[in-house]
N, C-alpha and C positions, 0 to 999 in steps of 0.2 A: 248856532250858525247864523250869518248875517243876510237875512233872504234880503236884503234891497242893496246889497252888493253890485252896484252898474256891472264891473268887471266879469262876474258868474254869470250873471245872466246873458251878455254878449255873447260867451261860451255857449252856455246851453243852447241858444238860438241856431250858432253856428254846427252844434254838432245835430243837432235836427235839421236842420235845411240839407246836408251834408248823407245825413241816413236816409231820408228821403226821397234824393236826387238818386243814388244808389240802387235804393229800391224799383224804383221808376226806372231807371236804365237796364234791369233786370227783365220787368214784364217789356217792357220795348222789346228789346233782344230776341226772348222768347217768343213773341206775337210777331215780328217780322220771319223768323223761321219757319213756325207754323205753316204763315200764310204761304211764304216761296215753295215748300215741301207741297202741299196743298196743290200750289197752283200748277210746275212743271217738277219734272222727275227727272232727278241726276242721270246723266250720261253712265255713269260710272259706279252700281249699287255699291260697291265692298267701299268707297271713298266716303272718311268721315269727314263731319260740316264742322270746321274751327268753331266756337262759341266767340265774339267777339269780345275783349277785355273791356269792363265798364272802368274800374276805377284805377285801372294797375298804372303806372308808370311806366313811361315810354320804352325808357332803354328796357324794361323788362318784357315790353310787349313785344319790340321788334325782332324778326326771326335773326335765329343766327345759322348761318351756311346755308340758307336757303330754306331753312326748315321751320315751319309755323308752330311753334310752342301753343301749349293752352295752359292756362290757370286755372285751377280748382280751390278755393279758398275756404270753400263748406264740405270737404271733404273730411276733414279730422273730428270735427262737427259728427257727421252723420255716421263713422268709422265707432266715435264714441257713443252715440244715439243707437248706435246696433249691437255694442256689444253690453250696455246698462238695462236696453229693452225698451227703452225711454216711448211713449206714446207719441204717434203722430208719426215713426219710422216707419220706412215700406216695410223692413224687412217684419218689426212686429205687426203690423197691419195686415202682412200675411198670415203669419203664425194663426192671430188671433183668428182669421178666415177661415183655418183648414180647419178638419174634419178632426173632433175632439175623440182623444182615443175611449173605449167600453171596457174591452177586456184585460186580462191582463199582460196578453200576448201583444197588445194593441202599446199599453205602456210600456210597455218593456223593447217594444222596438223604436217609438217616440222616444223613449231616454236614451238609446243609442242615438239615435239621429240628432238630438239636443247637447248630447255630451262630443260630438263630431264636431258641429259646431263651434262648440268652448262653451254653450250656456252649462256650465256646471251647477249651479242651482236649480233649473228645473228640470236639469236630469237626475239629480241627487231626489227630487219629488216623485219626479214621475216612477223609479226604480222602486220608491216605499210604496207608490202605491201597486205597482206589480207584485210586489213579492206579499202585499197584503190579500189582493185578491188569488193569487195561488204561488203557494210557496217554493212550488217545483217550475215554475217559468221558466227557468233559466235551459232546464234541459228542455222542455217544448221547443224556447227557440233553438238550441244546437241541433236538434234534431230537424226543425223544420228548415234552418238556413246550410248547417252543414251536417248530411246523411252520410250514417256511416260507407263507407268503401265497397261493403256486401250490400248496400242495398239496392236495388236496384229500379231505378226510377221509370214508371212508365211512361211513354212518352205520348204525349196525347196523340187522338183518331186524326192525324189528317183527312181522312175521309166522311166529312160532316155529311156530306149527300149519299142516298145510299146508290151511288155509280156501281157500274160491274169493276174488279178490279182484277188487273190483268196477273199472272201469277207467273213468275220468271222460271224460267226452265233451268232447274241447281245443274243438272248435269254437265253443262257447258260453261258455267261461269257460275264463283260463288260467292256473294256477297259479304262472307264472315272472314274469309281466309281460304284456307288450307283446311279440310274437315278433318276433325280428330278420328286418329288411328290410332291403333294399340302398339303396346311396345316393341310386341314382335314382328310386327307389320312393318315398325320405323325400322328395326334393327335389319330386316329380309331388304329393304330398299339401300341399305348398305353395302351388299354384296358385291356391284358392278364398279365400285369405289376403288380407288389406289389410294395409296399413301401417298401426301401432297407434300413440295418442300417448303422450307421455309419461303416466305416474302424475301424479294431484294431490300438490303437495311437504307438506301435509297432511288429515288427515281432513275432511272436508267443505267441501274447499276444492274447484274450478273445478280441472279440468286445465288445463295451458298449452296455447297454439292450435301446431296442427302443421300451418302451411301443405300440405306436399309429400305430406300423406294425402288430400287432396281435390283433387292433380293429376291431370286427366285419363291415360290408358295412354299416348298418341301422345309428349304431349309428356314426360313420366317417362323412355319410350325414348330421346326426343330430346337427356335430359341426360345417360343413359348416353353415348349416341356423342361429348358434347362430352369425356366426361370420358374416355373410353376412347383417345383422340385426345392429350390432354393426358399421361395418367399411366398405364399399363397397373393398374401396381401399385394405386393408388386405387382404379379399377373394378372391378377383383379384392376387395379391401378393404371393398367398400360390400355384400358379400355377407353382414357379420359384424353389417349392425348391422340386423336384420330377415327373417322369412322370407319376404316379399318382394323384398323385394332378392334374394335367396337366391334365388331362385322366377327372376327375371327374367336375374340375372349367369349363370347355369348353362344357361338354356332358350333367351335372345333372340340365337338364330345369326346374326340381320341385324347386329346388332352387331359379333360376331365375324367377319362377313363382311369388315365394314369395317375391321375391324383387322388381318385376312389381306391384301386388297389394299392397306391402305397403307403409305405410304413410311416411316412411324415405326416402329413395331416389325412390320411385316409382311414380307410375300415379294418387294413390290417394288421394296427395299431390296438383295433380293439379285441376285448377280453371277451368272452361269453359264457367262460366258466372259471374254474377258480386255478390261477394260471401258474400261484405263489401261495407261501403260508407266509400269517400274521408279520411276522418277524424280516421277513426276507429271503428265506430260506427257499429252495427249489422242494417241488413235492415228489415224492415217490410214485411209483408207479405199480397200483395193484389189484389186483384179481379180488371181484368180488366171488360168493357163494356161484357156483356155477352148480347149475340142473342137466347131468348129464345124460345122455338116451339110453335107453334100454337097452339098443342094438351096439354094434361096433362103428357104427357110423359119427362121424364128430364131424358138425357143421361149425366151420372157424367162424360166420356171421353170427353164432349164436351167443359167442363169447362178447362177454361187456366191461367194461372197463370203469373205476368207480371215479367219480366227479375229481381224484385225486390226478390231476395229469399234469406232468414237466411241462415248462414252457415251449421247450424243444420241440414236443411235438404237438402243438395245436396247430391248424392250422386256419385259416381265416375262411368261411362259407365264399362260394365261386358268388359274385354279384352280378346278378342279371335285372337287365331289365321286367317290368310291370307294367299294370294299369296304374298302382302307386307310384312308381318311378318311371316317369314316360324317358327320361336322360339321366346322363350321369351326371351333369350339371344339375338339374331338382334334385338328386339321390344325394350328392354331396353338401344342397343348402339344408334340404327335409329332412335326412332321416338322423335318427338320434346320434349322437358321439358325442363323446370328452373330448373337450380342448387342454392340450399337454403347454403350451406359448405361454400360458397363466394361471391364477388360482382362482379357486370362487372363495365368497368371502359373505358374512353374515353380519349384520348388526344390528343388537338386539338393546332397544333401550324399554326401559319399566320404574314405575312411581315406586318409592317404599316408603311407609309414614315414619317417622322418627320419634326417636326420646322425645318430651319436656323437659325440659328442665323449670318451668311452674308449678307451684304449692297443687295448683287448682289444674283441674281435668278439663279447659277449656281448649277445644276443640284447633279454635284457629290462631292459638299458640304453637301448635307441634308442629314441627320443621316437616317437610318434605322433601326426598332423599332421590335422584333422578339417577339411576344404576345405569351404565353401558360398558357393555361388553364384545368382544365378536369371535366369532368361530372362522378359523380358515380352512380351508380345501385345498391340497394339492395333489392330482392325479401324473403318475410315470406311467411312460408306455410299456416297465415290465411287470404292470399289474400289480405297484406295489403305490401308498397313499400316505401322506402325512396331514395329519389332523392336530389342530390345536384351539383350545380354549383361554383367552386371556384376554386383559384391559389394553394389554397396548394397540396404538394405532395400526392402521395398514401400511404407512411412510417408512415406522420402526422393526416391521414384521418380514412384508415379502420378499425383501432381498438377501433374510437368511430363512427362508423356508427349506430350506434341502435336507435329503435324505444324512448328508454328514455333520451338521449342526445338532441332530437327537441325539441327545444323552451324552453329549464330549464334554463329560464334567464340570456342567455349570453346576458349580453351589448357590447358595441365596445369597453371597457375598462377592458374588463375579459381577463385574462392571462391564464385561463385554457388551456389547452391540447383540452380537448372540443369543444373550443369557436370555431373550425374553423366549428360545427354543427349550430352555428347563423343562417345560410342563406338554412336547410336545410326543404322540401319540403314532408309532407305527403303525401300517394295516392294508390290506388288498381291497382291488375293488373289482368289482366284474358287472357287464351289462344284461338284462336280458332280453329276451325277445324271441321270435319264430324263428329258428334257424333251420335247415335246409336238414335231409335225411341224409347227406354224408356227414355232417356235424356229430348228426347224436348220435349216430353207428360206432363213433369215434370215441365215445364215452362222455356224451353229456348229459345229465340227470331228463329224466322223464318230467322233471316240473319244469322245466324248459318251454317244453311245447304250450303250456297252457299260460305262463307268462306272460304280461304285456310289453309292447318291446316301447321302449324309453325309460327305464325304469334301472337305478342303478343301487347297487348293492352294495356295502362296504363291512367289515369287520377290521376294529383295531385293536388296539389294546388299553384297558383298563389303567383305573390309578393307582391298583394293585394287581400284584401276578393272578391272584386268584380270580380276577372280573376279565371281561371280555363285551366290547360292545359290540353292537348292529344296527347299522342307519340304514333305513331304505328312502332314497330319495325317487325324483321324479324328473326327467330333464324336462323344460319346456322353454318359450322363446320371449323374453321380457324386451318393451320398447315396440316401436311401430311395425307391419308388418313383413317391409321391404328392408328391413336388418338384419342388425346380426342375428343367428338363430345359434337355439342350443346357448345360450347363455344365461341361465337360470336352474337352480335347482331346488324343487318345494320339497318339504316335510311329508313321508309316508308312513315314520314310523323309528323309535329311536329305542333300542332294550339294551337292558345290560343281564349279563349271562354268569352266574357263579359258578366255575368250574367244578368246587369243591362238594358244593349240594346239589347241582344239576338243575338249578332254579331260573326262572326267567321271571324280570323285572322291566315293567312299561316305564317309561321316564315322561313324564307330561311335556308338552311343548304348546303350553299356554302363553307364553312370552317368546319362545324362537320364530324364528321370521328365516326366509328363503334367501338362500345361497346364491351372486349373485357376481357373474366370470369378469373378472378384469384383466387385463393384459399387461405384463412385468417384460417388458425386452430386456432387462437381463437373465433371462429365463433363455433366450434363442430358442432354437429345435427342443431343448430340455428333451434329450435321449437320455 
């Protein structure tokens, strides 16, 4: 290059005298501001001070519609100088200032705050060195910025001085709400309630007419019993659309009276002795060894009747109230029963090792073999049971569980829908439990009384004429408290019975697992 160039150098001079002048119009600028802020104070604080244009050109300086523009020419400048970190920026000037983080709670919220920002580099730092000095940071901070939902955060002592502090009288006014009451508390605050009609569908329009708000009490009851008769679960159901309802489904025990005695889902439905034989068949009725007296005297109470009794004539123990059954609404959620609406259902799965097929006896070559199978349960209210053992699902099963699918000639080459009833098992079942002295006058076995009541007995039939089994289950209530009850049945014992040699045989129930009530609404009533 040609440094004695007259030409460049002209230039050079000119673009210096030019950067200079610039410069110098800048502290001007600045120093007359100063000093006017300094000396008198705006009328008007929120009102910004225009900076005056040094070097801009005219037409860009003059306002347009009245409105004073300002220029910023070091703005992309310092925009770039903040976001590079570049030295001699406020924004790094500060950074550098504040308080360098210790721990690793301390880095790990610096890299948040860095990575907000956009410095992604020394948040990508600062995050190594948090999780260097402890590698669980991440939940300290969700725990210390966002507390789970249950926790509940104490709120500091307003009371730094130790003042008397005055203590508000709850009686008259309560600062939480409404104090919590029990259910039947809420349910008894129901009672002065009518049945409300619907809302008008708009403002100033006529509500719709709600016949069944201006039904007399008697006949209201009257529809409960028809529907309680009909559909348990409906009755239950007509509690959700009203506190009335609510009021009546929970309090009106004649109702429930009448769904304890009857034969639909009530107690007199149930068996407590042996009501049928095996097969289906009605039982005879017969005289056991009778101890006659001495004299001529014959006491008809003395005569006993043996556990063999017709269905015809059982009849159901009178149900009275208790200290265990305070109502007939607890008697009909507590006390033991079979549900007839569905079946229970078991399933049983268990590892089994398998073949090799390797030369060599090496251990974690040998396949393993995952068995499942399930047992159903179906209980009729004429004391009579079908029981079956098989692989197929519950989808392909419970819709032909019924007494007329056993034994209707499935071979092992039937493709019915059916045929998975081939292998299925007639048999009776009966309850036991305390029954009442006009029960067992009537002829119920003496092991009765000593029985514990939820406790259900079955006998069916073997896989040969010559066997005979015996399940004794256990009803109890699976799922949360306030459910359904009575939907569960555990293992108390499982024999099989050789006619021929008069022999009894335990069956292990190492792998069976408890029986477990689902509900099939093609089932209905199932009478």
């Amino acid at each position: 290059m040609d440094t004695n160039n007259p030409d460049l150098e002209t230039f050079r001079k000119q673009w210096q005298e030019e950067v200079t002048a610039r410069l110098r119009a800048k502290e001007q600028a600045l120093t007359s501001i100063k000093a006017r802020a300094s000396l008198e104070k705006p009328e008007n604080p929120t009102e910004k001070v225009a900076l005056p244009p040094s070097d801009v050109p005219k037409e860009e300086a003059e306002p347009i519609d009245g409105i004073s523009t300002q220029a910023y020419h070091d703005l992309e400048n310092k925009e770039e100088q903040s976001r590079l970190g570049i030295e001699g920026s406020t924004h790094h000037l500060n950074t550098q200032t504040s308080k360098e983080p210790k721990s690793a709670l301390e880095h790990y919220e610096k890299a948040i705050e860095r990575e907000d920002q956009g410095n992604l580099g020394d948040s990508l730092k600062l995050y190594r060195q948090a999780f260097r000095l402890d590698a669980g940071v991440d939940r300290v901070y969700k725990h210390k910025h966002f507390p789970p939902s249950g926790t509940k955060i104490r709120p500091a002592d307003p009371n730094t001085s130790n003042s008397p502090v005055t203590v508000l009288n709850t009686a008259h006014h309560s600062l939480d709400g409404p104090s919590n009451i029990s259910t039947a508390q809420l349910i008894a605050s129901f009672s002065d309630l009518s049945i409300p009609s619907a809302p008008p569908p708009t403002e100033g329009s006529p509500p719709p007419p709600c016949p069944i708000a201006g039904i007399p009490l008697e006949i209201l009851i009257d529809i409960l019993f028809k529907t309680a008769i009909i559909d348990i679960a409906a009755f239950a159901r007509l509690s959700l659309v009203c506190k009335r309802l609510a009021y009546l489904v929970a309090t009106e025990d004649r109702v429930w009276e009448r769904i304890c005695h009857g034969h639909g889902y009530g107690f007199a439905a149930m068996h407590y002795t042996w009501a049928i034989s095996i097969t289906g068949q009605p039982l005879p009725t017969t005289l056991q060894t009778i101890d006659l007296p001495t004299d001529d005297s014959l006491d008809i109470s003395t005569l006993t009747l043996s556990h063999n009794i017709p269905f015809s004539t059982i009849h159901t123990p009178p149900l009275t109230l208790s200290s265990t059954y305070s109502s007939y609404k607890q008697m009909f959620r507590t006390r033991p029963r079979i549900r007839f609406n569905g079946c229970y259902i078991s399933t049983v799965n268990y590892h089994r090792p398998g073949a090799s097929n390797a030369p060599s006896n090496a251990t974690y070559t040998s396949p393993v073999h995952i068995v499942t199978y399930y047992r159903y349960l179906r209980f009729f209210r004429d004391g009579t049971c079908v029981s079956l053992l098989t692989t197929a699902e519950p989808a392909d099963v419970v819709h032909h569980l019924t007494k007329e699918n056993i034994h209707s000639h499935h071979n092992r080459e039937s493709m019915l829908p059916s045929a998975v009833m081939r292998h299925a098992l007639r048999g009776r079942w009966r309850l036991s439990g305390n029954l009442d002295s006009d029960s067992r006058s009537s002829g119920t076995k003496a092991t009765n009384e000593t029985e514990a009541e939820g406790d259900v007995h079955l006998e069916t039939e073997g896989v040969d004429p010559k066997y005979m089994y015996k399940m004794h289950l256990a009803l109890r209530t699976a799922g949360r408290s306030g459910g359904t009850r009575n939907n569960k049945l555990v293992w108390k014992g499982f024999w099989s019975y050789n006619r021929l040699t008069d022999d009894w045989a335990a069956f292990t129930l190492r792998n069976d697992r408890a029986f477990f009530w689902s509900r099939v609404r093609s089932y209905g009533m199932a009478w």
